[in-house]
DRENPA-3360 file (N, C-alpha, C; in nm, 2 decimals, always signed):
BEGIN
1 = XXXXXXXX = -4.55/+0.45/+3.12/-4.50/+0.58/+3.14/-4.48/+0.62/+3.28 ~ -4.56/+0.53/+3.37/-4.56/+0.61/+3.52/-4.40/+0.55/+3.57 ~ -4.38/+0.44/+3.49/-4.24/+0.37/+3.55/-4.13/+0.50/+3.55 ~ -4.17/+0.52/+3.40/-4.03/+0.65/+3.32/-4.01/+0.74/+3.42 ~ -4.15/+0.80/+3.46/-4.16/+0.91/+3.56/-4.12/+0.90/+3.69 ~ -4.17/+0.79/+3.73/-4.03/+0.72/+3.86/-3.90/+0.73/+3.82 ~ -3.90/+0.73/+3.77/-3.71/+0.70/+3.71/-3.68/+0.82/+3.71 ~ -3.72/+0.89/+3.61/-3.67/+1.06/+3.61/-3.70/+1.13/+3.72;
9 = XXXXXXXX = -3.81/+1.12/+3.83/-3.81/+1.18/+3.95/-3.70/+1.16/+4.04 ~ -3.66/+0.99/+4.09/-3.56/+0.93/+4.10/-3.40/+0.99/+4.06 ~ -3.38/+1.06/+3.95/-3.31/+1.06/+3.94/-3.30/+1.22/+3.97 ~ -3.37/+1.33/+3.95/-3.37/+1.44/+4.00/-3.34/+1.46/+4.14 ~ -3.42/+1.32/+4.24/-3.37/+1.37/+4.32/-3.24/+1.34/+4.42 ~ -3.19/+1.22/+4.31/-3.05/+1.18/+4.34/-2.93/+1.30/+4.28 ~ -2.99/+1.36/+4.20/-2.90/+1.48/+4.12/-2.93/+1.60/+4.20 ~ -3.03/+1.63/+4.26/-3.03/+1.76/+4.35/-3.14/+1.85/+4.23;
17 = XXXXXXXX = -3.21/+1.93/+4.27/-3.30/+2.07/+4.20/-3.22/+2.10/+4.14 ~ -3.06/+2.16/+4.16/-2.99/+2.27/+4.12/-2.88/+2.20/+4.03 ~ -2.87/+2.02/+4.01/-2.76/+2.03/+3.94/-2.63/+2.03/+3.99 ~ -2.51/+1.93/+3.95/-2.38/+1.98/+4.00/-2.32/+1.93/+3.81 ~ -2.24/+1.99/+3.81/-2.07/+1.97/+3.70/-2.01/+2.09/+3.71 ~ -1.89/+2.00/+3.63/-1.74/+2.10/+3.66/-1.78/+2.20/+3.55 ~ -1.69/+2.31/+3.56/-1.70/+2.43/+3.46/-1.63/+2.37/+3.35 ~ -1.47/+2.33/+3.40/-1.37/+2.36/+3.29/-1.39/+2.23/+3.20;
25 = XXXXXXXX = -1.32/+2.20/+3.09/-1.33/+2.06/+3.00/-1.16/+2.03/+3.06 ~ -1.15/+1.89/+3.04/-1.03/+1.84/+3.02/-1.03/+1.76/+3.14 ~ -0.94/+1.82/+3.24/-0.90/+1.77/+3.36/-1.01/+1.71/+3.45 ~ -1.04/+1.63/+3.52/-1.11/+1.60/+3.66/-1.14/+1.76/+3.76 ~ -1.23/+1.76/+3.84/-1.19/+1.88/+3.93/-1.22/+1.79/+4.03 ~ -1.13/+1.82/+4.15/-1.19/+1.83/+4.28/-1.28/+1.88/+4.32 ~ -1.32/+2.01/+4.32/-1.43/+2.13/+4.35/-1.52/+2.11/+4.27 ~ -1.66/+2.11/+4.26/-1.78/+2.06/+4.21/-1.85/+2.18/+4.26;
33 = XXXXXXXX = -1.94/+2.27/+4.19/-2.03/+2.37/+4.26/-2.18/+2.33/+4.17 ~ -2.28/+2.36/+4.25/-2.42/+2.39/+4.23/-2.41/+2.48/+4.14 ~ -2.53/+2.48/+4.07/-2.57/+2.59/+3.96/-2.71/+2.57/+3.98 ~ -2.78/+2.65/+3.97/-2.93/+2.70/+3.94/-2.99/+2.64/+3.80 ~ -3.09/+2.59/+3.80/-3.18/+2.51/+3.67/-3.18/+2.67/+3.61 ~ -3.20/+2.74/+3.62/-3.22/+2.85/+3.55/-3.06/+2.88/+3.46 ~ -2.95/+2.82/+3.52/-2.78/+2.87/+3.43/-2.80/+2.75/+3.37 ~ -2.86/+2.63/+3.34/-2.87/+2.52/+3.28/-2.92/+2.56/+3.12;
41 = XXXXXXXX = -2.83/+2.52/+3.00/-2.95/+2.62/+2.92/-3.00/+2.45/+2.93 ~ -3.16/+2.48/+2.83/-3.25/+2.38/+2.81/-3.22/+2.27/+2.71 ~ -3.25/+2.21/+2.73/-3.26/+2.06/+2.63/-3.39/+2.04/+2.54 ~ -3.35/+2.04/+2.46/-3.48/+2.04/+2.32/-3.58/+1.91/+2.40 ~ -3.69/+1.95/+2.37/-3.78/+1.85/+2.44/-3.80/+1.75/+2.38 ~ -3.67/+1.69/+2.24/-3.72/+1.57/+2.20/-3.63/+1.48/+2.25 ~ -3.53/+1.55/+2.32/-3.43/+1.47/+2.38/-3.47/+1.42/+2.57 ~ -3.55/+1.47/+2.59/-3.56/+1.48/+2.71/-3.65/+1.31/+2.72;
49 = XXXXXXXX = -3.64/+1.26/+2.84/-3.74/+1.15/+2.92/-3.58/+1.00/+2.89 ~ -3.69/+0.88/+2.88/-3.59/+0.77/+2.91/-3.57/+0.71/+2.79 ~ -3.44/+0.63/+2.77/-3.34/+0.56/+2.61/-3.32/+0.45/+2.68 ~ -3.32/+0.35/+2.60/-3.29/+0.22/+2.59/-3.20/+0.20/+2.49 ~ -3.06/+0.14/+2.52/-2.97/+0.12/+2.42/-2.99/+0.03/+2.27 ~ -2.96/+0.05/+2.18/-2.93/-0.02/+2.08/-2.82/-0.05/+2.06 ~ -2.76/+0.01/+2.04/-2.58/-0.01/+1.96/-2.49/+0.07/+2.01 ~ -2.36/+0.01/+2.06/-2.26/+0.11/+2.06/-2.12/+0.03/+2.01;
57 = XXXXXXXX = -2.09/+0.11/+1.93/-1.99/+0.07/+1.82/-1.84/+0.16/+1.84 ~ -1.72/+0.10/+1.80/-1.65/+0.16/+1.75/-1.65/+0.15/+1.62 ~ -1.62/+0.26/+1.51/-1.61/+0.27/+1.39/-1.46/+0.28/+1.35 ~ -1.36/+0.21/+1.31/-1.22/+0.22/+1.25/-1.21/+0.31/+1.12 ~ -1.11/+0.36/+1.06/-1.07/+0.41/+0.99/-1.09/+0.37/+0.84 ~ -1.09/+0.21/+0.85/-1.11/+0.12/+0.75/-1.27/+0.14/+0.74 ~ -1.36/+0.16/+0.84/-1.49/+0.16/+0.83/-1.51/+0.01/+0.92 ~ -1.46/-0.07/+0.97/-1.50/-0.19/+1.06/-1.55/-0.16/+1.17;
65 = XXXXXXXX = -1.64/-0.23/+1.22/-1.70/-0.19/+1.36/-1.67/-0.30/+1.44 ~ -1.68/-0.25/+1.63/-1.63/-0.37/+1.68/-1.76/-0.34/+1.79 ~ -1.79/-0.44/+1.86/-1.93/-0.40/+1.94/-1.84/-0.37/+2.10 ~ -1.83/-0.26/+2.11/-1.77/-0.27/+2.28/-1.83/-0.35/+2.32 ~ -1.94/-0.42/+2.37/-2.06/-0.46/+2.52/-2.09/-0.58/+2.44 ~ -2.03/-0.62/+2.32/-2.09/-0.75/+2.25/-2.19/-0.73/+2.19 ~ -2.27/-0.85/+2.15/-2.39/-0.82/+2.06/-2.49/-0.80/+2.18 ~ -2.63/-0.74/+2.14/-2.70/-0.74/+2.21/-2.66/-0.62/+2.32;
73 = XXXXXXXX = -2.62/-0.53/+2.32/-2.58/-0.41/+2.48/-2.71/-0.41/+2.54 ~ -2.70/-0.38/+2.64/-2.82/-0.30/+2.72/-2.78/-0.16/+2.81 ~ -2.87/-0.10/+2.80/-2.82/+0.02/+2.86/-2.97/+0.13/+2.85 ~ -2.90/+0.21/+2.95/-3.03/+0.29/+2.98/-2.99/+0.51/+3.01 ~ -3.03/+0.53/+2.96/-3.02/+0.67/+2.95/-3.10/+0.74/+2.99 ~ -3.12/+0.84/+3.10/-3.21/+0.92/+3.14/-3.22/+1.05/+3.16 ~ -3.29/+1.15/+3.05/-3.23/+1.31/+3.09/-3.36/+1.38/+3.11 ~ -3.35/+1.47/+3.22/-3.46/+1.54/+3.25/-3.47/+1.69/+3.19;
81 = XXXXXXXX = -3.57/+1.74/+3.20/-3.61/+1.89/+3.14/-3.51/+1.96/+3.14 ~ -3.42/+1.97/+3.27/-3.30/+2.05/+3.27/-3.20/+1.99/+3.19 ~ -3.18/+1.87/+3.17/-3.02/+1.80/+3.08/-3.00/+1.72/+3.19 ~ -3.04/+1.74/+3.30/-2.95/+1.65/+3.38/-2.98/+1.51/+3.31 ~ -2.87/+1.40/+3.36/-2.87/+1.30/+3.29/-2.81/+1.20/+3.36 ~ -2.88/+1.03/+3.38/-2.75/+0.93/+3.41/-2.79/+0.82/+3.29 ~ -2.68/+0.77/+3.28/-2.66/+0.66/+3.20/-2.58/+0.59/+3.24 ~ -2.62/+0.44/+3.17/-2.55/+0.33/+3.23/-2.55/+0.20/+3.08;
89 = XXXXXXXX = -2.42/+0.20/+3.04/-2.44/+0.09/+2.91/-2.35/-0.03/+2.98 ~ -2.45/-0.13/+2.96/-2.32/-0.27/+3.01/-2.34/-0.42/+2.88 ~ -2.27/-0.49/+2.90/-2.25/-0.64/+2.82/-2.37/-0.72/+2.89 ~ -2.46/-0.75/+2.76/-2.56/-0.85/+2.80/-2.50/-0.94/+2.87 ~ -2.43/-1.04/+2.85/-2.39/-1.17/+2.95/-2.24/-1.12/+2.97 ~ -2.23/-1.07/+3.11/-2.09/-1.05/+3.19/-2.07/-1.19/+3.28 ~ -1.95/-1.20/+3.29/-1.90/-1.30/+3.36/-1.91/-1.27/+3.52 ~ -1.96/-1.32/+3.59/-1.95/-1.32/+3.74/-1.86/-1.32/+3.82;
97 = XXXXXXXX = -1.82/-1.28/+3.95/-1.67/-1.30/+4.05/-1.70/-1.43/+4.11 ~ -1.57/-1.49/+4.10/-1.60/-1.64/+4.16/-1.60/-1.67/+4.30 ~ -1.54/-1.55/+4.33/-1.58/-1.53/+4.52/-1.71/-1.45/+4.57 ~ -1.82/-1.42/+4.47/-1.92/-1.35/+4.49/-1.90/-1.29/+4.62 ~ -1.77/-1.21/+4.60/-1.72/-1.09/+4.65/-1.67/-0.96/+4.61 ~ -1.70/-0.85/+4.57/-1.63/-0.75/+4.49/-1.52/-0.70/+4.52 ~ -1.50/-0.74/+4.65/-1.38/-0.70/+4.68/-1.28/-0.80/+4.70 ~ -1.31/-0.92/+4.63/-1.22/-1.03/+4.61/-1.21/-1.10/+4.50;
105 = XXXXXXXX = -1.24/-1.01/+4.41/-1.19/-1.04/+4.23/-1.03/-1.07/+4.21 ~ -1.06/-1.18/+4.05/-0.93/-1.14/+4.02/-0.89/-1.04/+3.94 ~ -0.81/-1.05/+3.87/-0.77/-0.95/+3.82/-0.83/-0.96/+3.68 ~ -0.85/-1.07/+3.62/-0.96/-1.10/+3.47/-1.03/-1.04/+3.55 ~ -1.15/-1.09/+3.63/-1.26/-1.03/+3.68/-1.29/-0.91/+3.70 ~ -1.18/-0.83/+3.71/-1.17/-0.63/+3.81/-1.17/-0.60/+3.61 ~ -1.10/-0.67/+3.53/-1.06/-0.64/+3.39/-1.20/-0.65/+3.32 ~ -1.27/-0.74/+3.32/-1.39/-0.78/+3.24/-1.54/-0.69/+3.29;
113 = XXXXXXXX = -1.48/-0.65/+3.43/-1.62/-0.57/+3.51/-1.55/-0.45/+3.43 ~ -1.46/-0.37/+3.44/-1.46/-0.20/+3.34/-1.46/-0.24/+3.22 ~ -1.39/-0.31/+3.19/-1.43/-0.35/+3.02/-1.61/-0.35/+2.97 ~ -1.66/-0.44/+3.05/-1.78/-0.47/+3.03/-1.93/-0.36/+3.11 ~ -1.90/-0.28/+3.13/-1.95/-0.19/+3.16/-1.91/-0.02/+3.13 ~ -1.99/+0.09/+3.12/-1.96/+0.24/+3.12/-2.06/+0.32/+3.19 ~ -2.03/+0.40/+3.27/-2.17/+0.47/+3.33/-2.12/+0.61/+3.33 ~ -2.18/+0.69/+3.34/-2.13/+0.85/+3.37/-2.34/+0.91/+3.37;
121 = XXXXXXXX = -2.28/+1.04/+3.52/-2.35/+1.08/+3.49/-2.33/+1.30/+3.48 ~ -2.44/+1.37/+3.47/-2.37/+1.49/+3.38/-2.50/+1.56/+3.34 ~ -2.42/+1.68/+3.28/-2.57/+1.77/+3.26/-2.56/+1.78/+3.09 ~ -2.64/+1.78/+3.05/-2.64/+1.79/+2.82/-2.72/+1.94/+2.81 ~ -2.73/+1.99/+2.69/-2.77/+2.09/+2.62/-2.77/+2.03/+2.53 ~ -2.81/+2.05/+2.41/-2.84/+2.08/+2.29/-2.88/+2.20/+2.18 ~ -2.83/+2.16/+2.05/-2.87/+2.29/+1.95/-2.88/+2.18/+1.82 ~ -2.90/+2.23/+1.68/-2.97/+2.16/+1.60/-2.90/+2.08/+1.55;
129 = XXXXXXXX = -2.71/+2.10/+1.57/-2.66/+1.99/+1.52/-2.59/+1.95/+1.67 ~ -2.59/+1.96/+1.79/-2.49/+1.86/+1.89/-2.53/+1.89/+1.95 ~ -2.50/+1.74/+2.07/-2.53/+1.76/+2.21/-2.41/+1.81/+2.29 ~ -2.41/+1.87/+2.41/-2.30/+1.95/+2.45/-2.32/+1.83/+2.59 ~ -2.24/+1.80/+2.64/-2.21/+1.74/+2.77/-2.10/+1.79/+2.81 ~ -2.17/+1.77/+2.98/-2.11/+1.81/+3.11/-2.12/+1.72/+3.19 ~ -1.98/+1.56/+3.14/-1.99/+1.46/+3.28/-1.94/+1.48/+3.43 ~ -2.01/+1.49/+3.53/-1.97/+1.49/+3.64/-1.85/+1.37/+3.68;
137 = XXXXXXXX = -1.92/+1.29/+3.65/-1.82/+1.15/+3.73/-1.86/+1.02/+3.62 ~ -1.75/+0.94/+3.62/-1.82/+0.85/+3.49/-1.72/+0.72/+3.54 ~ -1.77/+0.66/+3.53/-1.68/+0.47/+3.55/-1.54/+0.48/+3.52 ~ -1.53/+0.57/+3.40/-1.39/+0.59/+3.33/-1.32/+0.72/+3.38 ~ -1.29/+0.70/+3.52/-1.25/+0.83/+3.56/-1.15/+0.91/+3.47 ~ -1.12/+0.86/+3.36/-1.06/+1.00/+3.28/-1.15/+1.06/+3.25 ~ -1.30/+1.10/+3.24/-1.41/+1.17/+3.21/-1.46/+1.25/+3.26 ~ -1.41/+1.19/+3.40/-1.47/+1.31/+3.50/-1.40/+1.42/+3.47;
145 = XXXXXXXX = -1.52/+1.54/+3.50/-1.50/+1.67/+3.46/-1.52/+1.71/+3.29 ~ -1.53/+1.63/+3.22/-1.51/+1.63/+3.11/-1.58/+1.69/+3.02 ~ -1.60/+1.81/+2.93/-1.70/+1.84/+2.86/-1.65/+1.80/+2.69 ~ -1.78/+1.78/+2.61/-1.77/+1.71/+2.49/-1.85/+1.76/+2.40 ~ -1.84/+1.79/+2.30/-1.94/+1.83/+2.13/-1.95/+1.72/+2.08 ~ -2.11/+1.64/+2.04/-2.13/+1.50/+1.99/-2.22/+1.57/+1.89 ~ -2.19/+1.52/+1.78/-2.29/+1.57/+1.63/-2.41/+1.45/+1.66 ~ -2.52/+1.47/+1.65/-2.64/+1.38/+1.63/-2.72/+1.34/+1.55;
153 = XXXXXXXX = -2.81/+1.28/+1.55/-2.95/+1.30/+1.46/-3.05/+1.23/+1.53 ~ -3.18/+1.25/+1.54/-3.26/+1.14/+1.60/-3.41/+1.14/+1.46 ~ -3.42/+0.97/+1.45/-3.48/+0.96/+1.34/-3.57/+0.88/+1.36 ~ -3.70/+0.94/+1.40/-3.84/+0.88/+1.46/-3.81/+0.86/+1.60 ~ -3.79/+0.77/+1.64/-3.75/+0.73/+1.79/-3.62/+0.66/+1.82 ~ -3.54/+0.69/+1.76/-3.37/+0.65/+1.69/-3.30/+0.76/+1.74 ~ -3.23/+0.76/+1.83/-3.10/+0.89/+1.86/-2.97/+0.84/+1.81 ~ -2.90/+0.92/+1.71/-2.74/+0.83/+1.70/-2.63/+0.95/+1.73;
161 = XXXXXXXX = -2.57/+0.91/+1.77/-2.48/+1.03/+1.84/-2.32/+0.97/+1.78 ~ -2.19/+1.09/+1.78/-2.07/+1.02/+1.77/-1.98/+1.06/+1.90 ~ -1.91/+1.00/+1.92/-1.83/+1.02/+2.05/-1.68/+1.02/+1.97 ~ -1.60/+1.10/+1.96/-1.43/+1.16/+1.90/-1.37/+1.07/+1.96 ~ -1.37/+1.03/+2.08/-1.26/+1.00/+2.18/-1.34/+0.90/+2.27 ~ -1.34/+0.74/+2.20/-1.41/+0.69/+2.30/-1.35/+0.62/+2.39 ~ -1.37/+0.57/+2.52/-1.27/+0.50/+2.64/-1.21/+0.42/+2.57 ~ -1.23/+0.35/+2.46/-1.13/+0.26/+2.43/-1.10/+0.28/+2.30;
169 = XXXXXXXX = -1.01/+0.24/+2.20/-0.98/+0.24/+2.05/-0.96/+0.35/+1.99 ~ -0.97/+0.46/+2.09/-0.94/+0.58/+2.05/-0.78/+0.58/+1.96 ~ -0.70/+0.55/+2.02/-0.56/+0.55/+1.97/-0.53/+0.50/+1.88 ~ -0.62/+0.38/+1.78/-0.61/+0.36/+1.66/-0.68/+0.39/+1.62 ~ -0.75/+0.53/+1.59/-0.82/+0.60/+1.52/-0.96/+0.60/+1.49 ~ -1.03/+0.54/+1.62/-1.15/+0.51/+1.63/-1.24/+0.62/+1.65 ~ -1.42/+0.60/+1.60/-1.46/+0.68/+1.73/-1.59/+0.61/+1.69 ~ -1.63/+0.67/+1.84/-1.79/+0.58/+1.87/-1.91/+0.61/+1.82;
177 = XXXXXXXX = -1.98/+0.50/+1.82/-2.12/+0.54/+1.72/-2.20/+0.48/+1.87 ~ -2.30/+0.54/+1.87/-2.41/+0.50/+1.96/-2.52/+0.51/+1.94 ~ -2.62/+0.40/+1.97/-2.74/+0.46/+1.94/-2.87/+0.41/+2.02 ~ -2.95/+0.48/+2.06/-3.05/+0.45/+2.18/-3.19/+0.48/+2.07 ~ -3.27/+0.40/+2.13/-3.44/+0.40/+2.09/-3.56/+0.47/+2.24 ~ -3.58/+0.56/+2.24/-3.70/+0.59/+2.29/-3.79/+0.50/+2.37 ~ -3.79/+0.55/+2.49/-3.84/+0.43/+2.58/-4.04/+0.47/+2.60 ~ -4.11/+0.40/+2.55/-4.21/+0.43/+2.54/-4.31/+0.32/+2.61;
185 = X = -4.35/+0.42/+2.74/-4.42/+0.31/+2.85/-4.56/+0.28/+2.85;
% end
């Protein structure tokens, strides 16, 4: 538990006391302002501390699932008292740059590193049926700025969330299933 608490301190104080996200949903903003932990509403306390991924799925229309990150994801979720939050889901075995250079990928390589990874980080609320996110900045820069309504449930130490519009398969009528387990140190 003292690890979690590093982490979540860590991350507060990479996130600032007061918090940053955009107001509007949709667009990216430029302009980013502070808000006070007090304009934050609260996050139910069963969502709050650190997640370890299980699953992240797209679900098709047919009902088929395809594993974004492959079998096995890893990933890590962290939200504090206020909502703030970062997360990070990537592909158990990613392929390496053969110039162990990042700035001298090819172009498989620049393709397999966003494919194979998602991060965003952001402020959450919750109420008894959804989580409300507020991503600041996310790997998939179409997110940034982005606010979202995700229906949930968490069942013992099981969070499963849906995502409408996920970075990928959205356009044939997908949407994402996720699900993280309770990190218990």
């Amino acid at each position: 538990m003292k690890n979690v608490n590093s982490v979540v301190l860590a991350l507060c104080l990479v996130l600032g006391a007061d918090g940053v996200f955009a107001q509007d949903s949709g667009m990216a903003k430029d302009t980013m302002h502070n808000v006070s932990a007090s304009d934050h509403a609260m996050v139910p306390k069963e969502l709050i501390g650190a997640w370890t991924l299980v699953r992240c799925d797209n679900v098709y229309p047919d009902g088929h699932r395809v594993e974004l990150y492959g079998p096995n994801p890893e990933g890590m979720w962290l939200i504090d008292a206020q909502g703030d939050y970062m997360m990070q889901i990537v592909r158990a075995k990613r392929m390496p740059f053969a110039a162990n250079d990042k700035s001298k990928g090819t172009a498989d390589e620049y393709r397999a590193a966003s494919m194979d990874s998602n991060a965003h980080y952001g402020h959450i609320s919750a109420d008894a049926n959804a989580i409300h996110s507020q991503i600041v900045h996310a790997s998939f820069p179409n997110w940034d700025g982005r606010n979202g309504d995700s229906g949930y449930t968490i069942n013992g130490d099981e969070l499963t969330y849906r995502v409408a519009k996920p970075s990928s398969g959205a356009a044939e009528g997908a949407h994402g299933e996720v699900v993280w387990r309770r990190v218990h140190s």
